[in-house]
Biotite code that builds the C-alpha atoms (Angstrom):
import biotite.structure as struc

atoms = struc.array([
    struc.Atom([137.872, -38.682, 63.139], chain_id="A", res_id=1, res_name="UNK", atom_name="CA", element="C"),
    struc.Atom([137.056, -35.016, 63.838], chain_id="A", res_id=2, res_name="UNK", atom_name="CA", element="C"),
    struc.Atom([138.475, -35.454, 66.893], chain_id="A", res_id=3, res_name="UNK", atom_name="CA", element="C"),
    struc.Atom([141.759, -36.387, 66.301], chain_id="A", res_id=4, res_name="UNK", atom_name="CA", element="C"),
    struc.Atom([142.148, -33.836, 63.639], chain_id="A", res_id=5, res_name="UNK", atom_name="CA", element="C"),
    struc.Atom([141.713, -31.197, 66.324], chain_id="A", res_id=6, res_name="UNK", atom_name="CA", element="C"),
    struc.Atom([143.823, -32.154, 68.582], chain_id="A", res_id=7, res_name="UNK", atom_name="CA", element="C"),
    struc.Atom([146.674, -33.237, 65.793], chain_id="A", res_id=8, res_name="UNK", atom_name="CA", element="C"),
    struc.Atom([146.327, -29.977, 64.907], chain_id="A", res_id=9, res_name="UNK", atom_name="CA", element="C"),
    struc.Atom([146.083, -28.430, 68.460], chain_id="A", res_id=10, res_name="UNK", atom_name="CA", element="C"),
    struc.Atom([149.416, -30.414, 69.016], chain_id="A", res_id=11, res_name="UNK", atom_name="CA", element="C"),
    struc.Atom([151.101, -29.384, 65.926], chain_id="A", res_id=12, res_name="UNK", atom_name="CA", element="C"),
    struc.Atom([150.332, -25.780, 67.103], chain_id="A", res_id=13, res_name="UNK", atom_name="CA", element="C"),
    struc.Atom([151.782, -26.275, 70.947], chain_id="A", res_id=14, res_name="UNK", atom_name="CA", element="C"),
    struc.Atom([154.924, -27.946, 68.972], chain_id="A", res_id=15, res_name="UNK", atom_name="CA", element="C"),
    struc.Atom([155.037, -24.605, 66.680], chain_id="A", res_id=16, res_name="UNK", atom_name="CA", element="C"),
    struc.Atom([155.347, -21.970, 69.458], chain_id="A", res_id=17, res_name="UNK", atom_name="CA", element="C"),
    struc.Atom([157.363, -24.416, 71.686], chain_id="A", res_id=18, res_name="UNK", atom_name="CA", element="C"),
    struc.Atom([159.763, -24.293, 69.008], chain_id="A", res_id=19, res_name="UNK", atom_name="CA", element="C"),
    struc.Atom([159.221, -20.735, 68.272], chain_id="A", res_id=20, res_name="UNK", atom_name="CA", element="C"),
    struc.Atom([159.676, -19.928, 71.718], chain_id="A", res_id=21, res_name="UNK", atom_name="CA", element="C"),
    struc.Atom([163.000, -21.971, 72.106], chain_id="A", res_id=22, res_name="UNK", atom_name="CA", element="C"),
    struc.Atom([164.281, -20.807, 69.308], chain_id="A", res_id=23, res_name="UNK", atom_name="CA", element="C"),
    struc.Atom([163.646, -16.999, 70.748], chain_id="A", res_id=24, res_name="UNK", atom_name="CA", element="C"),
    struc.Atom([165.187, -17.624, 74.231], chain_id="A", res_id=25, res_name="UNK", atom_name="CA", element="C"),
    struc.Atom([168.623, -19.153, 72.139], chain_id="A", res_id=26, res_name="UNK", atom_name="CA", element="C"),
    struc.Atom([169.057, -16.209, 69.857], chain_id="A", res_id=27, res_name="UNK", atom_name="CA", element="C"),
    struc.Atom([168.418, -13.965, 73.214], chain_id="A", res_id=28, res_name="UNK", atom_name="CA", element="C"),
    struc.Atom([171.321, -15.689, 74.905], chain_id="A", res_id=29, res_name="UNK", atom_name="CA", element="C"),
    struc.Atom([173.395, -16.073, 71.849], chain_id="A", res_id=30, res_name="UNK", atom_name="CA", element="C"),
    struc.Atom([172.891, -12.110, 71.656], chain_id="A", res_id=31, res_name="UNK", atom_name="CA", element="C"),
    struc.Atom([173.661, -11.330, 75.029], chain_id="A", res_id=32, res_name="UNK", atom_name="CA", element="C"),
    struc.Atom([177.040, -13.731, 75.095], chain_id="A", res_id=33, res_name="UNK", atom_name="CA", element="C"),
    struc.Atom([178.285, -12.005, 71.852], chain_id="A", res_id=34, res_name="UNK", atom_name="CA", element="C"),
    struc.Atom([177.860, -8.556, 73.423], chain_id="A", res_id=35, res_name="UNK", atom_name="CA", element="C"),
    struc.Atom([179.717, -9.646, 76.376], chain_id="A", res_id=36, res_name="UNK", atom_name="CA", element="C"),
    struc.Atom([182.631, -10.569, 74.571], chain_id="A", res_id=37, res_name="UNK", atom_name="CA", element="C"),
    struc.Atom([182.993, -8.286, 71.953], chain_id="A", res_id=38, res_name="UNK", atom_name="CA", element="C"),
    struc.Atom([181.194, -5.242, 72.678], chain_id="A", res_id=39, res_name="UNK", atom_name="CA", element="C"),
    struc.Atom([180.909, -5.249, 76.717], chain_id="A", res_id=40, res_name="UNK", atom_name="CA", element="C"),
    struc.Atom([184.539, -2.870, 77.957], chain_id="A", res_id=41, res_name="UNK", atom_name="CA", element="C"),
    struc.Atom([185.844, -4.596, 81.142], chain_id="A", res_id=42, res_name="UNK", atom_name="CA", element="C"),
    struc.Atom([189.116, -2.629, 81.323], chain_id="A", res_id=43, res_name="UNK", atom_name="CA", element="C"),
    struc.Atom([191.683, -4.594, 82.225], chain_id="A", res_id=44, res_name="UNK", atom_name="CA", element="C"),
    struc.Atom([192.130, -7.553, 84.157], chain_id="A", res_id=45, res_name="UNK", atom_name="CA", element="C"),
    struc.Atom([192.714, -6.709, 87.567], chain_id="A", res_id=46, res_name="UNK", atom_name="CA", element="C"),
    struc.Atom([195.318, -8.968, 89.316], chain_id="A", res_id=47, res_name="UNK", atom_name="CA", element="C"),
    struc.Atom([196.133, -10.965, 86.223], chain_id="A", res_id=48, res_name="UNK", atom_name="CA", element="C"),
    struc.Atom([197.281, -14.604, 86.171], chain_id="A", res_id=49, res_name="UNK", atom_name="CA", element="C"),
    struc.Atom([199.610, -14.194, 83.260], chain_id="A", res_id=50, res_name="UNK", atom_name="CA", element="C"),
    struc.Atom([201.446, -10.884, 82.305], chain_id="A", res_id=51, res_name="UNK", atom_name="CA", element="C"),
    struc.Atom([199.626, -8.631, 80.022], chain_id="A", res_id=52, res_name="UNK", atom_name="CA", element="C"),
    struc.Atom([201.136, -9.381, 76.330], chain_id="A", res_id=53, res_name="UNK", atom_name="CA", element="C"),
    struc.Atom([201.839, -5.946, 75.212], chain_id="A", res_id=54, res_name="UNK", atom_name="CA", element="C"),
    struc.Atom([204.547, -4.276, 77.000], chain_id="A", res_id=55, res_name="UNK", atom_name="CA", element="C"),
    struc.Atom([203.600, -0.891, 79.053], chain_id="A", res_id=56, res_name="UNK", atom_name="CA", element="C"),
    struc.Atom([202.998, 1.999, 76.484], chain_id="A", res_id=57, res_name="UNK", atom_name="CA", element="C"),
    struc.Atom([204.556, 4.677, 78.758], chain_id="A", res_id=58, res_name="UNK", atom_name="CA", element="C"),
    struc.Atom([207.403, 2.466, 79.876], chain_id="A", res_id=59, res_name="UNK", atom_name="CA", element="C"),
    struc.Atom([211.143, 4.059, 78.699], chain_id="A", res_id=60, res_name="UNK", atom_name="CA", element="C"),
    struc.Atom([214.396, 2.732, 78.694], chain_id="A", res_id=61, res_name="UNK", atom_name="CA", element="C"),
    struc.Atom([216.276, 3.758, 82.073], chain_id="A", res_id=62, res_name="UNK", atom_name="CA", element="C"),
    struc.Atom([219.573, 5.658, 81.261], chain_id="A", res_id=63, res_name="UNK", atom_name="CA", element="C"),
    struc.Atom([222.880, 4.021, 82.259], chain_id="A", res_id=64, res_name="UNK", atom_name="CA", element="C"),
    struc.Atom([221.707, 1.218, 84.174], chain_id="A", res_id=65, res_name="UNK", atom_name="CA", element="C"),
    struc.Atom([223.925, -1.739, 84.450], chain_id="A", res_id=66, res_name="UNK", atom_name="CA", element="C"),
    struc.Atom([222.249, -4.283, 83.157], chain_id="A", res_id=67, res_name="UNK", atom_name="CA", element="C"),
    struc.Atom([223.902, -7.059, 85.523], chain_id="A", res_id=68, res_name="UNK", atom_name="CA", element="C"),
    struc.Atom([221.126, -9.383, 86.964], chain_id="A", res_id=69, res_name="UNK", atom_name="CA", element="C"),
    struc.Atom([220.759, -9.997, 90.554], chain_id="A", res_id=70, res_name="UNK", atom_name="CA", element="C"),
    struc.Atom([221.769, -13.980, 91.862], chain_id="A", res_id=71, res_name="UNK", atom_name="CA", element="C"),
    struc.Atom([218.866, -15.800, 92.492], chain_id="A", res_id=72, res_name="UNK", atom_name="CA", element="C"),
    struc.Atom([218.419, -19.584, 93.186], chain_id="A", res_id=73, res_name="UNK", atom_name="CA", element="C"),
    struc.Atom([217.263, -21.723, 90.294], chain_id="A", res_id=74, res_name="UNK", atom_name="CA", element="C"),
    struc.Atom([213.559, -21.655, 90.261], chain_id="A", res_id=75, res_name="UNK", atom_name="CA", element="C"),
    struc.Atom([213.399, -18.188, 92.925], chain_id="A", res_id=76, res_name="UNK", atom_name="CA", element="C"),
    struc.Atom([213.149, -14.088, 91.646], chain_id="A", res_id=77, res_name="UNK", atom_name="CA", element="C"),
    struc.Atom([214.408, -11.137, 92.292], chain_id="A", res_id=78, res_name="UNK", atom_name="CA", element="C"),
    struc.Atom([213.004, -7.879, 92.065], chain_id="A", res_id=79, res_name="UNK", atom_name="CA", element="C"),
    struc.Atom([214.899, -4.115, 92.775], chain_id="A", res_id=80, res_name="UNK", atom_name="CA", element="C"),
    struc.Atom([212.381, -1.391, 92.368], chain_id="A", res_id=81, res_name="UNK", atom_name="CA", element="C"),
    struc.Atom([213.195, 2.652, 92.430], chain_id="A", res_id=82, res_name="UNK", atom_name="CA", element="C"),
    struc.Atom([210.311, 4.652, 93.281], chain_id="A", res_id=83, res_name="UNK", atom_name="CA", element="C"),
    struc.Atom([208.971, 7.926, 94.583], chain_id="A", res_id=84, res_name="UNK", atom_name="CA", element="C"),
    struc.Atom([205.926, 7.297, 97.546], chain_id="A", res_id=85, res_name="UNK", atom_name="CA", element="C"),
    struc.Atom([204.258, 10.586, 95.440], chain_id="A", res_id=86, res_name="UNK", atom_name="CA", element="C"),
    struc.Atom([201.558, 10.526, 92.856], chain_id="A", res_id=87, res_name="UNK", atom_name="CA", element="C"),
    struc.Atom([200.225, 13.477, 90.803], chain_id="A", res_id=88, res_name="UNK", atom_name="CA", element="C"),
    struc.Atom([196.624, 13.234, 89.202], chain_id="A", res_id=89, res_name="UNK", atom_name="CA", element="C"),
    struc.Atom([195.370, 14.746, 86.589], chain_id="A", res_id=90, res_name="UNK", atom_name="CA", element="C"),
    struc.Atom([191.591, 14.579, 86.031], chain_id="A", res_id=91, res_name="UNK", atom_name="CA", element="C"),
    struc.Atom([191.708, 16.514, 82.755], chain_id="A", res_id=92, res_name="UNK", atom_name="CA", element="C"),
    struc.Atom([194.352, 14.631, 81.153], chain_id="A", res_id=93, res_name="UNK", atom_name="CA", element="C"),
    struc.Atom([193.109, 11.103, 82.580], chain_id="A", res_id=94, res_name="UNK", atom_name="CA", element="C"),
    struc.Atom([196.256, 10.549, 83.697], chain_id="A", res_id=95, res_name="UNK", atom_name="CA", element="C"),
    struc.Atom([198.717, 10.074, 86.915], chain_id="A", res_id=96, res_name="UNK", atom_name="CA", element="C"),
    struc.Atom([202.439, 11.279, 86.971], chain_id="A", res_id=97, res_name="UNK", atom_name="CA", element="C"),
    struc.Atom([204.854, 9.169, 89.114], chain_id="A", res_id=98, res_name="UNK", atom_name="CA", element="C"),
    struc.Atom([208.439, 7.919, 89.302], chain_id="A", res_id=99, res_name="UNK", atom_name="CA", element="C"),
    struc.Atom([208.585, 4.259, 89.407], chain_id="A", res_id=100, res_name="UNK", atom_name="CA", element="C"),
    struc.Atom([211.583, 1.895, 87.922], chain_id="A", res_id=101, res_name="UNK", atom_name="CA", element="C"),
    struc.Atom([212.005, -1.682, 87.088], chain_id="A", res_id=102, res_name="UNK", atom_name="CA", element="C"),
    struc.Atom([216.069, -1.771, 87.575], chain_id="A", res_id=103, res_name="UNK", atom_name="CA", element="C"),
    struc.Atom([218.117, -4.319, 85.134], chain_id="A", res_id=104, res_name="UNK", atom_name="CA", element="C"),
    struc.Atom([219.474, -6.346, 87.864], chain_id="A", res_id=105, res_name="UNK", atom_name="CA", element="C"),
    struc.Atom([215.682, -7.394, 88.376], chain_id="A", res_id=106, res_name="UNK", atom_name="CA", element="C"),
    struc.Atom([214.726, -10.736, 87.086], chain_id="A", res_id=107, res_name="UNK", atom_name="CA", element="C"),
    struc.Atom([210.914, -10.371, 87.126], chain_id="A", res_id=108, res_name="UNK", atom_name="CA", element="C"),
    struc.Atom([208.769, -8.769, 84.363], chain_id="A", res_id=109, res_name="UNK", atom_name="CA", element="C"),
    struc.Atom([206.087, -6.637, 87.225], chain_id="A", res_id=110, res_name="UNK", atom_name="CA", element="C"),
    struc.Atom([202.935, -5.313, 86.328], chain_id="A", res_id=111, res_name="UNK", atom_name="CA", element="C"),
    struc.Atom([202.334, -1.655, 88.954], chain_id="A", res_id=112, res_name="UNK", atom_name="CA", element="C"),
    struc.Atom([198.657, -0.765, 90.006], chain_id="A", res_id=113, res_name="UNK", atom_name="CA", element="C"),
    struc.Atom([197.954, 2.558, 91.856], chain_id="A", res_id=114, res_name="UNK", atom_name="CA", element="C"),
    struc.Atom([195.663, 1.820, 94.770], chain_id="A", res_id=115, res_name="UNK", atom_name="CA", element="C"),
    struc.Atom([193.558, 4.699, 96.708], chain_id="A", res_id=116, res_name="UNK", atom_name="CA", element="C"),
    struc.Atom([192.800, 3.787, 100.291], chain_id="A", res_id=117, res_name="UNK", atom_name="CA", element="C"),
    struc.Atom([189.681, 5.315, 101.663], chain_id="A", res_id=118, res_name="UNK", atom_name="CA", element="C"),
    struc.Atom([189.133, 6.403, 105.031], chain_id="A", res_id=119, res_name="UNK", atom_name="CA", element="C"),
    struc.Atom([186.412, 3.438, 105.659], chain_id="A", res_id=120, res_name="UNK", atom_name="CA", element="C"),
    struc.Atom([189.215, 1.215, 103.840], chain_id="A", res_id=121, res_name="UNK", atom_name="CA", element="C"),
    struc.Atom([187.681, 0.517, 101.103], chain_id="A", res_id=122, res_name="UNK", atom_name="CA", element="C"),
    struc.Atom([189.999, -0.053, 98.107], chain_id="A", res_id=123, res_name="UNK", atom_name="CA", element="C"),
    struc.Atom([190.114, 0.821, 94.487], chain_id="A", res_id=124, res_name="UNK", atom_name="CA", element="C"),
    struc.Atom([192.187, 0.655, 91.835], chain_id="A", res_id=125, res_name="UNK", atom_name="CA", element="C"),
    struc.Atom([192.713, 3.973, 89.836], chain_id="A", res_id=126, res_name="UNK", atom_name="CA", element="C"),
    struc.Atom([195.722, 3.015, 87.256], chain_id="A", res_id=127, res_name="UNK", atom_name="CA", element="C"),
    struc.Atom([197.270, -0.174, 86.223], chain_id="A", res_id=128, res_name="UNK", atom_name="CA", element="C"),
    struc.Atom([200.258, -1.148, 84.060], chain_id="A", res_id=129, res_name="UNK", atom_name="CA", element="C"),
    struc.Atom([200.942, -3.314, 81.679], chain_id="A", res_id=130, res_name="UNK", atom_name="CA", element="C"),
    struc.Atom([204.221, -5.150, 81.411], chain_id="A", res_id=131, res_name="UNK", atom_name="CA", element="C"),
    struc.Atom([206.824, -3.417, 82.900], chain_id="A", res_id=132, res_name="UNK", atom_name="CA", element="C"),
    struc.Atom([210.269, -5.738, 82.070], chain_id="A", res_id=133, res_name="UNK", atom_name="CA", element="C"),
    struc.Atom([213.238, -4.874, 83.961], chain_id="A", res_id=134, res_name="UNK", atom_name="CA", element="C"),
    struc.Atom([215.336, -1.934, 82.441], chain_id="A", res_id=135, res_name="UNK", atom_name="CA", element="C"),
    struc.Atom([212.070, 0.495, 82.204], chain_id="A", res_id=136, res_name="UNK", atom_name="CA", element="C"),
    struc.Atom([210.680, 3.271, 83.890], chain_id="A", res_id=137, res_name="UNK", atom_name="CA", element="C"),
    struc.Atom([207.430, 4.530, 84.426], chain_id="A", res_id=138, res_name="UNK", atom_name="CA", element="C"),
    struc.Atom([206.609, 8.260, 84.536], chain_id="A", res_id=139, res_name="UNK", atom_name="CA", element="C"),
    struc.Atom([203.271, 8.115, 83.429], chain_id="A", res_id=140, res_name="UNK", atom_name="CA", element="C"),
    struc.Atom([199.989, 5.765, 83.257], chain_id="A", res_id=141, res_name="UNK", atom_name="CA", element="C"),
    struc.Atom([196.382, 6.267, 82.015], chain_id="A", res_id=142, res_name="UNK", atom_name="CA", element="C"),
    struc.Atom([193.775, 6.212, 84.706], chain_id="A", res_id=143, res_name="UNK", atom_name="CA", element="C"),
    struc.Atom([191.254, 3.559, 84.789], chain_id="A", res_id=144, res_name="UNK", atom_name="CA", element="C"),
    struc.Atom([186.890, 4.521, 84.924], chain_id="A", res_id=145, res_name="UNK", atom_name="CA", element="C"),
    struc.Atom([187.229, 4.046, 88.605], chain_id="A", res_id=146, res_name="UNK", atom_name="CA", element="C"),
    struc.Atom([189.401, 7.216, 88.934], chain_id="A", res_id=147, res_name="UNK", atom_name="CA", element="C"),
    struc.Atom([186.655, 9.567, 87.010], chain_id="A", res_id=148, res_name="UNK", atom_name="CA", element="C"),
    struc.Atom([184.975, 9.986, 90.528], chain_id="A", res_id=149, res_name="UNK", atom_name="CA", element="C"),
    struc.Atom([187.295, 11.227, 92.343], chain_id="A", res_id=150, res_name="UNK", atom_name="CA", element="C"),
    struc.Atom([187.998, 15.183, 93.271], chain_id="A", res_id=151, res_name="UNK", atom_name="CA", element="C"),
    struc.Atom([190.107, 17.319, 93.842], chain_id="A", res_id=152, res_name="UNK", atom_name="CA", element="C"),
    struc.Atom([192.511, 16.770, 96.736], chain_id="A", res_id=153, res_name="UNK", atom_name="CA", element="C"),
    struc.Atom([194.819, 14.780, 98.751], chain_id="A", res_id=154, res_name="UNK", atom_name="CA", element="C"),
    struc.Atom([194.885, 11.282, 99.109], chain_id="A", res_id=155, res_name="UNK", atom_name="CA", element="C"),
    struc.Atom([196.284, 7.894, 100.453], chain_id="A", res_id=156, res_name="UNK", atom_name="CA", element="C"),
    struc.Atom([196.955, 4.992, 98.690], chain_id="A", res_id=157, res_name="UNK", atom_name="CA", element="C"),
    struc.Atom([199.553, 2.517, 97.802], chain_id="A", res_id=158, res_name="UNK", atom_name="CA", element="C"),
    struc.Atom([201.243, 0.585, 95.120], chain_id="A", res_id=159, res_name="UNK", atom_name="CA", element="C"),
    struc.Atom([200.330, -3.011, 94.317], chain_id="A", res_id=160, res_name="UNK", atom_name="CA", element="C"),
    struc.Atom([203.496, -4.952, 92.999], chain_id="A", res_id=161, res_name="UNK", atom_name="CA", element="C"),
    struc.Atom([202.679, -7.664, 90.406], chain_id="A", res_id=162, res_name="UNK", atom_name="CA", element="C"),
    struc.Atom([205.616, -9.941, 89.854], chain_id="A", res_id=163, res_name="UNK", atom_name="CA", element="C"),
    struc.Atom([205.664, -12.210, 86.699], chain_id="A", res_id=164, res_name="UNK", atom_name="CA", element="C"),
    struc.Atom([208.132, -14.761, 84.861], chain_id="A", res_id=165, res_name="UNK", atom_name="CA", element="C"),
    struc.Atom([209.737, -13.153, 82.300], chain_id="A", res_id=166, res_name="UNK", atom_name="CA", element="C"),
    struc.Atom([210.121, -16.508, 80.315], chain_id="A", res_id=167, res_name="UNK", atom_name="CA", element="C"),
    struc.Atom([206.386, -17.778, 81.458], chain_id="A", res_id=168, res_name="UNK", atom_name="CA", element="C"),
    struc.Atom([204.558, -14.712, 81.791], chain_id="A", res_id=169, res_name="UNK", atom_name="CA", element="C"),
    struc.Atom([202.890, -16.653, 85.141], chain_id="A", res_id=170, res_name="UNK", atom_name="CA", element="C"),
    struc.Atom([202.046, -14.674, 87.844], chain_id="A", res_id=171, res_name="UNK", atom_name="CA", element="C"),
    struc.Atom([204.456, -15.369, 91.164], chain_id="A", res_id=172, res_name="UNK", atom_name="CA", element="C"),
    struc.Atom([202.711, -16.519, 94.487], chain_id="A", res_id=173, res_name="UNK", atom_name="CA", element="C"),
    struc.Atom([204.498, -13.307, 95.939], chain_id="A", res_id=174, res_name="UNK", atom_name="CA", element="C"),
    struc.Atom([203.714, -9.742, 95.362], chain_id="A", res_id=175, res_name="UNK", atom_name="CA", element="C"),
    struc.Atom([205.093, -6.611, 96.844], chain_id="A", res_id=176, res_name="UNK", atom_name="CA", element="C"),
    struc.Atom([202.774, -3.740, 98.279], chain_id="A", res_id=177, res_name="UNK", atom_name="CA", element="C"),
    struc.Atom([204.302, -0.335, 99.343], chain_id="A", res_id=178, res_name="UNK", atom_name="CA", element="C"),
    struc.Atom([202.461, 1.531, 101.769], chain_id="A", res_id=179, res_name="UNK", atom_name="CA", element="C"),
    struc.Atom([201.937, 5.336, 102.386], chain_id="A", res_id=180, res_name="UNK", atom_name="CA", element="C"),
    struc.Atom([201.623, 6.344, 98.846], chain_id="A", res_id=181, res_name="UNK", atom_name="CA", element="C"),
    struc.Atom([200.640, 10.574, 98.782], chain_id="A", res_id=182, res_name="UNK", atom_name="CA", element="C"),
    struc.Atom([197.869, 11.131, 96.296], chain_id="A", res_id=183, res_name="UNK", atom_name="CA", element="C"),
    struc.Atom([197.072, 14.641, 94.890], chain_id="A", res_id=184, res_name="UNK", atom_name="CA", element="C"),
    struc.Atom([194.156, 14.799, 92.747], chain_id="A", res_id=185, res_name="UNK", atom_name="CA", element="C"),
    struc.Atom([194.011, 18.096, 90.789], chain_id="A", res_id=186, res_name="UNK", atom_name="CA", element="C"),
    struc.Atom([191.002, 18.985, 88.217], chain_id="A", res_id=187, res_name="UNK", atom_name="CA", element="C"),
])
């Protein structure tokens, strides 16, 4: 009977830090998950699916535009962009300075990102929008982490064009890209 008492109890013990253990490796991964989702920054979504739900804090209200929308076919879009191909950055402020506009007579919602183009073409994304509807402007946006390693100097990128449903807030299968965007980087 001596026996069995030892390895009962040998058992029992096994069962005990099998238990313990498990128990250890779920609050690890519990941890880790709760730190990736509320704690963990990402920045923003790059190439969204759906339009970012708060409008563009930079965006203003274009002066004396029209308003009249362009004529699309049911179901197609219609964009009309204004823009300058000239970007000024400011590493101190965190911040890039261009001229970019989202006419009335557009009937997509876009979301702009600022792309640098390296010499080995290699791609990054410095600054990205959020929703900019039709009417607006943009003369300003924040820069994202990426941007912090950059220096001082000249530059060539371009602009990624996000168009979205302004009813939907879904991404369109077709975005614009304008080439040949000057960079200056200043400290």
């Amino acid at each position: 009977m001596g026996r069995q008492s030892v390895k009962k109890k040998s058992r029992n013990n096994r069962t005990k830090i099998l238990t313990a253990l498990l128990l250890l490796i779920a609050f690890l991964a519990a941890g880790v998950t709760v730190w990736i989702l509320f704690f963990r920054d990402t920045g923003p979504e790059l190439t969204p699916d759906y339009a970012p739900r708060q409008a563009e804090e930079y965006a203003e209200l274009i002066g004396g535009d029209s308003g009249e929308k362009m004529e699309v076919p049911k179901g197609g879009g219609g964009v009309s962009m204004i823009y300058q191909k000239t970007v000024q950055i400011s590493l101190s402020d965190n911040t890039a300075s261009l001229m970019f506009q989202n006419p009335s007579k557009s009937v997509n919602d876009i979301v702009l990102q600022i792309v640098l183009v390296g010499d080995d073409k290699t791609e990054t994304v410095i600054a990205q929008s959020g929703t900019l509807s039709p009417g607006y402007k943009l003369e300003k946006l924040d820069l994202l982490k990426d941007a912090a390693k950059l220096s001082a100097g000249q530059y060539t990128g371009r602009y990624n064009v996000l168009y979205y449903d302004p009813e939907t807030a879904e991404r369109s299968v077709l975005n614009g890209s304008i080439e040949g965007v000057e960079i200056t980087v200043t400290e």
